[in-house]
C-alpha beads as a LAMMPS data file, in Angstrom:
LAMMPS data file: protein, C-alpha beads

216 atoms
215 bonds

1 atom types
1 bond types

-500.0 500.0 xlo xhi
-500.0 500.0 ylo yhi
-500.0 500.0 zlo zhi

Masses

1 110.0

Atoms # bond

1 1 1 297.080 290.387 202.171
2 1 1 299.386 291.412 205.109
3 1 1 302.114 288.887 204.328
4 1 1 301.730 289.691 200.451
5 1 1 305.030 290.626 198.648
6 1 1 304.763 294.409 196.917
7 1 1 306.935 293.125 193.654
8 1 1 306.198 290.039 193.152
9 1 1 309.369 288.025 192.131
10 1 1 310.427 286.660 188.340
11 1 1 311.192 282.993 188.259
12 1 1 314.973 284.082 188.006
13 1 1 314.385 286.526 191.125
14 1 1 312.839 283.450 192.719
15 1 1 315.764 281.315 191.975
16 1 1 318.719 283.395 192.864
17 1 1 317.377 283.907 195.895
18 1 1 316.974 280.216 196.817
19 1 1 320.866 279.918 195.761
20 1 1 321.350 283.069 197.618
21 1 1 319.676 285.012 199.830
22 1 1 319.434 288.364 200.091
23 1 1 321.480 288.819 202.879
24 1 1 323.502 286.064 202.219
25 1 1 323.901 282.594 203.859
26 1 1 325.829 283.997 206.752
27 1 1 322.970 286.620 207.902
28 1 1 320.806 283.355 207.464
29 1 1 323.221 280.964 209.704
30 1 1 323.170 284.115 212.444
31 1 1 319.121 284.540 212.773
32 1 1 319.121 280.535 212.785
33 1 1 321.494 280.589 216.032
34 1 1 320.016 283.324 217.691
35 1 1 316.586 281.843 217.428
36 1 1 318.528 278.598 218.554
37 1 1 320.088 280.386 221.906
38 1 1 316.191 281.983 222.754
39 1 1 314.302 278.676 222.554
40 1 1 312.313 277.987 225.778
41 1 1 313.425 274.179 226.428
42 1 1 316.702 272.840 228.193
43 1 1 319.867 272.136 226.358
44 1 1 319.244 268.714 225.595
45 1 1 316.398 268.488 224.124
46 1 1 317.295 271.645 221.714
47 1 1 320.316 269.646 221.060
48 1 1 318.054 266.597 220.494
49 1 1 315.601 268.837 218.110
50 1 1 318.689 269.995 216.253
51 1 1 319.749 266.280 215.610
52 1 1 316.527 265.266 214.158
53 1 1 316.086 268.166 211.750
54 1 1 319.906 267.595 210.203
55 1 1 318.813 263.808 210.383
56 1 1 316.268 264.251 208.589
57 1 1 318.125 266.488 205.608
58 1 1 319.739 262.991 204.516
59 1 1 316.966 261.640 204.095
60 1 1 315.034 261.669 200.168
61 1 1 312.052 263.044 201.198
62 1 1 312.005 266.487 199.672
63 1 1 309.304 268.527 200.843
64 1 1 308.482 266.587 203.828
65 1 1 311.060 267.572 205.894
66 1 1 309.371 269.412 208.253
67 1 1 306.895 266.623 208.957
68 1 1 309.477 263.826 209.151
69 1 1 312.001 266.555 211.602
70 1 1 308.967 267.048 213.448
71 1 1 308.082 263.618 214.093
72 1 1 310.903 262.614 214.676
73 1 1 311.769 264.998 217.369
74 1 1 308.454 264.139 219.167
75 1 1 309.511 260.159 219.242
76 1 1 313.185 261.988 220.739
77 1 1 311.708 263.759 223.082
78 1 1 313.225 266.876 221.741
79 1 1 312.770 270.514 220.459
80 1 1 309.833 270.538 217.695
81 1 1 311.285 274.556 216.577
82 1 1 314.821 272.907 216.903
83 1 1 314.155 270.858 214.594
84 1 1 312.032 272.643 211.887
85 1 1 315.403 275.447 212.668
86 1 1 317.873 273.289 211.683
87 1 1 316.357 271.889 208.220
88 1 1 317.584 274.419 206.631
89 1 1 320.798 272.842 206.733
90 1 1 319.478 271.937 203.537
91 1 1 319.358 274.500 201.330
92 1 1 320.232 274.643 197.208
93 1 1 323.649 275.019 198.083
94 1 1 323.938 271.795 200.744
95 1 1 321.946 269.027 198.647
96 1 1 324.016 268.374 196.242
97 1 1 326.833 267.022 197.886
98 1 1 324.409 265.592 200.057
99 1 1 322.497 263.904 197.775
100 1 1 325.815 262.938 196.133
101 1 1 327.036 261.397 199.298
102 1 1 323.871 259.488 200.235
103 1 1 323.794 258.027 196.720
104 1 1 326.881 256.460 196.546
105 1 1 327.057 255.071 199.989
106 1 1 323.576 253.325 199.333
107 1 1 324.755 252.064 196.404
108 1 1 327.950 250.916 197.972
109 1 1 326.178 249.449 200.766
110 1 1 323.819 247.711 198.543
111 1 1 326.903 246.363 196.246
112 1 1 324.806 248.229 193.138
113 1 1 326.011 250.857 191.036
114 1 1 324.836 253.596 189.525
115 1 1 326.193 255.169 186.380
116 1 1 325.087 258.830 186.193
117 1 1 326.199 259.125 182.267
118 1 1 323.703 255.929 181.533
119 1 1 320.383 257.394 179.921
120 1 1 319.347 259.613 182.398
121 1 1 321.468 262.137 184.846
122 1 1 320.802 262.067 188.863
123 1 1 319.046 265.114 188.067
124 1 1 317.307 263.891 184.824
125 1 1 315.878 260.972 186.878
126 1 1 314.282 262.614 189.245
127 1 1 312.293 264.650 186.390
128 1 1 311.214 261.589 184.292
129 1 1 309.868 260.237 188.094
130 1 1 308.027 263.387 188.653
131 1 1 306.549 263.448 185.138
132 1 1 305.916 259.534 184.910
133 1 1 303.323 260.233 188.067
134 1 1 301.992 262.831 186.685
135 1 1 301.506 260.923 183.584
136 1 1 300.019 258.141 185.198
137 1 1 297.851 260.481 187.559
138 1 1 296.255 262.198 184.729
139 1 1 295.987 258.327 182.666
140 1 1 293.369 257.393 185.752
141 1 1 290.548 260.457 184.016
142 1 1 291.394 259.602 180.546
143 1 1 291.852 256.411 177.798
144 1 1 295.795 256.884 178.244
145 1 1 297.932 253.639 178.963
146 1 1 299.757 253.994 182.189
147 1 1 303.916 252.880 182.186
148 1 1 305.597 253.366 185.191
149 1 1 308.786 252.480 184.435
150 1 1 310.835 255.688 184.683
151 1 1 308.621 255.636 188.434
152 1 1 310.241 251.983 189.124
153 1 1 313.598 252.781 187.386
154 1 1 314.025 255.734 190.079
155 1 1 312.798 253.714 193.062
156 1 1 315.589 251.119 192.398
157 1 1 318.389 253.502 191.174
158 1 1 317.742 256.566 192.985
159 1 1 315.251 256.509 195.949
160 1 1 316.235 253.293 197.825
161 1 1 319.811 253.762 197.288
162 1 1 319.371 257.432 198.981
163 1 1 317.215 256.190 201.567
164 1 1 319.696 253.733 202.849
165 1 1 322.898 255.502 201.886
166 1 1 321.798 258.634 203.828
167 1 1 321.424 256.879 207.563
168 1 1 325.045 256.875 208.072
169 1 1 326.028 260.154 206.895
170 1 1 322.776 261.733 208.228
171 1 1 323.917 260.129 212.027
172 1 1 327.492 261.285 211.656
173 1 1 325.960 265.240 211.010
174 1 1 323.184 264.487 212.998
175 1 1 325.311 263.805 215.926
176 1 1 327.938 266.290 214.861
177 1 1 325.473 269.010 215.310
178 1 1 324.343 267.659 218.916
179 1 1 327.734 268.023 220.517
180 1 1 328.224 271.385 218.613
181 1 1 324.622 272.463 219.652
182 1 1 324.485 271.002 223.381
183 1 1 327.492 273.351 224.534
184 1 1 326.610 276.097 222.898
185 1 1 323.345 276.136 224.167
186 1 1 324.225 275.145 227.719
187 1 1 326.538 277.957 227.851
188 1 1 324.390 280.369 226.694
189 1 1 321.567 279.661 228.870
190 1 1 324.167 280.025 231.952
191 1 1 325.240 283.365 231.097
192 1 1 321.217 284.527 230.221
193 1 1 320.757 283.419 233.879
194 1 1 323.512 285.016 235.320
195 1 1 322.483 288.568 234.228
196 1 1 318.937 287.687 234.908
197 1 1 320.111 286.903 238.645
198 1 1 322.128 290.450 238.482
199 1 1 319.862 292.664 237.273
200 1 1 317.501 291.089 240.141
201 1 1 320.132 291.387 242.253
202 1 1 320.511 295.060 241.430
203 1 1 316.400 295.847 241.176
204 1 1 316.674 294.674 244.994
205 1 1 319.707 296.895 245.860
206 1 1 317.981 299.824 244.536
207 1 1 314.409 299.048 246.258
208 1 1 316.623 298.561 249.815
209 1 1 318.010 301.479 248.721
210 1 1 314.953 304.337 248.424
211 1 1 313.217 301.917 251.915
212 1 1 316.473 303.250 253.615
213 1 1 316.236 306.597 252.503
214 1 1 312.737 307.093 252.998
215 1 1 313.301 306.196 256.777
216 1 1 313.292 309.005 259.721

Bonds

1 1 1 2
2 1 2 3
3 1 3 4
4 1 4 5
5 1 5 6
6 1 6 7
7 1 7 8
8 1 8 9
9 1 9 10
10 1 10 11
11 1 11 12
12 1 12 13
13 1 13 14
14 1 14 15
15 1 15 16
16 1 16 17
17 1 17 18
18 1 18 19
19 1 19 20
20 1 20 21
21 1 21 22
22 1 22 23
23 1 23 24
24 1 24 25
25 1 25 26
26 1 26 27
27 1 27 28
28 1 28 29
29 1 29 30
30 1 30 31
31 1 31 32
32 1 32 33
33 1 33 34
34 1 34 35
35 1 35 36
36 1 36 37
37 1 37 38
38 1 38 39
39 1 39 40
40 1 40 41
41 1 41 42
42 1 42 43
43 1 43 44
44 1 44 45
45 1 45 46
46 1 46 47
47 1 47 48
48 1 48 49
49 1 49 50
50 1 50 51
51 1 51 52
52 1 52 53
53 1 53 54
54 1 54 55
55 1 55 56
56 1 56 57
57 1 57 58
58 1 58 59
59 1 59 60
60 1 60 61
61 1 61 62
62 1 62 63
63 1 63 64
64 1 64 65
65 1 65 66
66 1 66 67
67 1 67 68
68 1 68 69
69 1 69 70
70 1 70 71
71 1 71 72
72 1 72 73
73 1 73 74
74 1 74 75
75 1 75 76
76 1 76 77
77 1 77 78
78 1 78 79
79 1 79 80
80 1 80 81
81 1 81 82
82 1 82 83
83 1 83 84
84 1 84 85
85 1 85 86
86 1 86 87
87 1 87 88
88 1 88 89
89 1 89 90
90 1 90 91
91 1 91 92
92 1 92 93
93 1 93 94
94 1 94 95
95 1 95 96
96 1 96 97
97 1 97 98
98 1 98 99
99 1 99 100
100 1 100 101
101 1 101 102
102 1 102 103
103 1 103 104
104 1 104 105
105 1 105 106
106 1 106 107
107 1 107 108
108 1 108 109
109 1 109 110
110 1 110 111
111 1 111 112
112 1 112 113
113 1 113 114
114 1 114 115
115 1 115 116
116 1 116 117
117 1 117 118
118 1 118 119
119 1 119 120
120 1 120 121
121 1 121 122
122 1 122 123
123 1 123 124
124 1 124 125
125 1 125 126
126 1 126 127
127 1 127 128
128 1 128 129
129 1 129 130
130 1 130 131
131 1 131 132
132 1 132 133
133 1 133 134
134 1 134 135
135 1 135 136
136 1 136 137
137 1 137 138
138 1 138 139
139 1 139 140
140 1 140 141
141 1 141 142
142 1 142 143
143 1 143 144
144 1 144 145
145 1 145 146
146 1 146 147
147 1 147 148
148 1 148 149
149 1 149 150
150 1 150 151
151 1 151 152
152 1 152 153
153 1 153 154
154 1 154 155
155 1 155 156
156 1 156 157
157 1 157 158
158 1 158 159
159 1 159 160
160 1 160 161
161 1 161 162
162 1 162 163
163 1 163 164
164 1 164 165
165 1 165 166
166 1 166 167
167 1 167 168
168 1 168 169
169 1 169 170
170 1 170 171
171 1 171 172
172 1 172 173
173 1 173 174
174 1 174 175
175 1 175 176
176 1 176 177
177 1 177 178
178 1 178 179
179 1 179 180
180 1 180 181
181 1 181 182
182 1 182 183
183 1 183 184
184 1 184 185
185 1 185 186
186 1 186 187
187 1 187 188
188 1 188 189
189 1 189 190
190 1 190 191
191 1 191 192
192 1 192 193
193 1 193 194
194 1 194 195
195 1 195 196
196 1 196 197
197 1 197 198
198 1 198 199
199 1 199 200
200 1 200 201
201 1 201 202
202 1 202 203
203 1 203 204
204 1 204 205
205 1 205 206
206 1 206 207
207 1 207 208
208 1 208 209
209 1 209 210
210 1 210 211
211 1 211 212
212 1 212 213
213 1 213 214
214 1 214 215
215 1 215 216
């Protein structure tokens, strides 16, 4: 396989490198930009790309993100790569306070409450979920009872709350990173096109140049 890691990496490998990567989150931030500045598409609808994808990092769909950015740039008219670019906004280090963020404003918005020292951690919640489906899943093949409570119980205590708590957070980044992007970009493209225009400029100087000397 071309793509095929040599070493293949341990499960704590795996994980440190998720937390941090190799060459650190700053090397990562760098490539994102510079793959940001060469995008083929005017300003605003990078900028409008780049709003969906951190958008769509509020939102409680974990490993989805791509489709929902991508979608969601199409209905904005904007940047598909913009947007796939900047969900890693997300990353190991970022959800957490996210998540944390989302949570409670849902749950303030909703006048609800949620008590992360009651039965079950934030965390802990979203593992009995996971394993309650699977549960269930592997009930429809066998004589098992299905119970889909821990399912329901996350729904109403951690899901919905997220889903509605993260709209206004996910607008004020969202937007955050449009007026930080638009600029950025704008200014960028200007300069690419200026020394695109003087090197032309100069490529024609040099051609005048050798017609003049090759005359008698």
């Amino acid at each position: 396989m071309v793509f095929k890691r040599r070493d293949k990496l341990t499960p704590q490998q795996w994980l440190a490198q998720a937390l941090w990567p190799k060459r650190g989150w700053g090397r990562a931030v760098q490539y994102m930009k510079h793959r940001l500045h060469r995008l083929p598409d005017t300003p605003h609808k990078i900028a409008r790309g780049v709003f969906a994808g951190v958008f769509t990092v509020f939102t409680p769909f974990f490993g989805l993100h791509f489709i929902i950015a991508a979608l969601l740039a199409k209905l904005m008219r904007g940047n598909v790569i913009a947007a796939l670019l900047a969900t890693f906004v997300g990353n190991p280090l970022t959800y957490v306070p996210i998540g944390v963020i989302s949570l409670k404003m849902g749950h303030f918005l909703l006048g609800t409450r949620f008590d992360p020292h009651h039965e079950r951690s934030f965390i802990g919640k979203f593992f009995d979920a996971a394993d309650d489906f699977w549960r269930n899943f592997l009930a429809l093949f066998t004589d098992r009872d299905s119970n889909w409570d821990a399912l329901i119980r996350f729904l109403h205590e951690i899901f919905f709350p997220y889903l509605v708590g993260g709209i206004i957070p996910g607008l004020i980044a969202g937007l955050a990173a449009y007026y930080v992007t638009l600029p950025m970009i704008t200014a960028y493209q200007a300069r690419r096109r200026g020394k695109l225009k003087a090197k032309l400029e100069e490529l024609r100087r040099k051609k005048q140049a050798r017609k003049t000397a090759h005359k008698p």
